[in-house]
C-alpha positions as CSV (number, residue, x, y, z in Angstrom):
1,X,-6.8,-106.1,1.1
2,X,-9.8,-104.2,2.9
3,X,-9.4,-101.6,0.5
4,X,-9.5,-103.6,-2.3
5,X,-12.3,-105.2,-1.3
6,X,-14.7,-102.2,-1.2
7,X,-13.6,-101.2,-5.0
8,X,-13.7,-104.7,-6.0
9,X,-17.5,-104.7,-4.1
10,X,-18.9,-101.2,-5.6
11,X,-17.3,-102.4,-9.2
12,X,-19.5,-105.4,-9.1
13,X,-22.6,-103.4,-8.5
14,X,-22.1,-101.2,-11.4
15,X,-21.5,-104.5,-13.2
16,X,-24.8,-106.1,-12.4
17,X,-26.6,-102.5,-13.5
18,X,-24.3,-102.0,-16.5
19,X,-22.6,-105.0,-17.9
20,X,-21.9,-103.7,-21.4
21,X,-19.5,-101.3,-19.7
22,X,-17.0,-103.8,-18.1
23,X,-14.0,-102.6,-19.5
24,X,-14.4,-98.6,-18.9
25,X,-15.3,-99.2,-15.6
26,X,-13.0,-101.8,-14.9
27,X,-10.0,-98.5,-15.8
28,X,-12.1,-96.0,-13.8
29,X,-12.3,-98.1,-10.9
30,X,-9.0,-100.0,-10.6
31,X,-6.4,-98.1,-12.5
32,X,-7.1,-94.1,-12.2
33,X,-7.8,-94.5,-8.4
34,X,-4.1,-95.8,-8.1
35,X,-3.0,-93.0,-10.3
36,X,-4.6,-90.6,-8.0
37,X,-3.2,-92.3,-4.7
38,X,0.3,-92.8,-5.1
39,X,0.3,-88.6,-6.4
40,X,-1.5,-87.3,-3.0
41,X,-1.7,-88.3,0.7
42,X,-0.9,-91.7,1.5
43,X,-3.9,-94.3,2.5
44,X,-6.7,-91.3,3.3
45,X,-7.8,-91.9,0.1
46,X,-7.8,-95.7,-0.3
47,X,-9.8,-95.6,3.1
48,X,-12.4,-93.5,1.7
49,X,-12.9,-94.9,-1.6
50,X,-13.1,-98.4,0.4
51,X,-15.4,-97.2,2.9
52,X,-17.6,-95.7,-0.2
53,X,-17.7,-99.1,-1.7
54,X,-18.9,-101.2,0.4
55,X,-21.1,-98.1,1.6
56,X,-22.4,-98.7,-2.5
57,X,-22.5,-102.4,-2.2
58,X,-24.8,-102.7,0.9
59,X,-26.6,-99.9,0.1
60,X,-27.5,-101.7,-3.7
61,X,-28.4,-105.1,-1.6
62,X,-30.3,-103.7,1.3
63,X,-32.8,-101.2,-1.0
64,X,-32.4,-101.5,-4.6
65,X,-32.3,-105.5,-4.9
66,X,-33.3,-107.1,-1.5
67,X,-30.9,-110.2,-1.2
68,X,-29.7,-111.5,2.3
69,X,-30.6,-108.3,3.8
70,X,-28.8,-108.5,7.3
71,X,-25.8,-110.0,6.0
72,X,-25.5,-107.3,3.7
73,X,-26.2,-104.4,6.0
């Protein structure tokens, strides 16, 4: 669940910046990744691409849009 929650975080970012592109992102962030996973070393990449999204997510709501800044950071 923690590595789903730092795609499902960095998707809704990209969502808020590019909303008329919910469905190709919605493949390149929660189907491809998967793809990718299951055909190389087990959880070292679902670790990373977590850890990148909520890297994305804070990052987005600590400089780009200022909202709640400590909770976020």
């Amino acid at each position: 669940m923690v590595s789903f929650g730092g795609v499902w975080r960095m998707f809704q970012v990209f969502i808020k910046e590019f909303p008329e592109l919910e469905k190709p992102l919605a493949l390149t962030f929660f189907f491809l990744p998967s793809l990718f996973f299951w055909g190389s070393g087990i959880l070292k990449d679902s670790i990373t691409f977590s850890a990148l999204g909520y890297f994305v997510y804070s990052f987005y709501f600590v400089f780009i849009k200022p909202e709640k800044v400590f909770k976020k950071f």
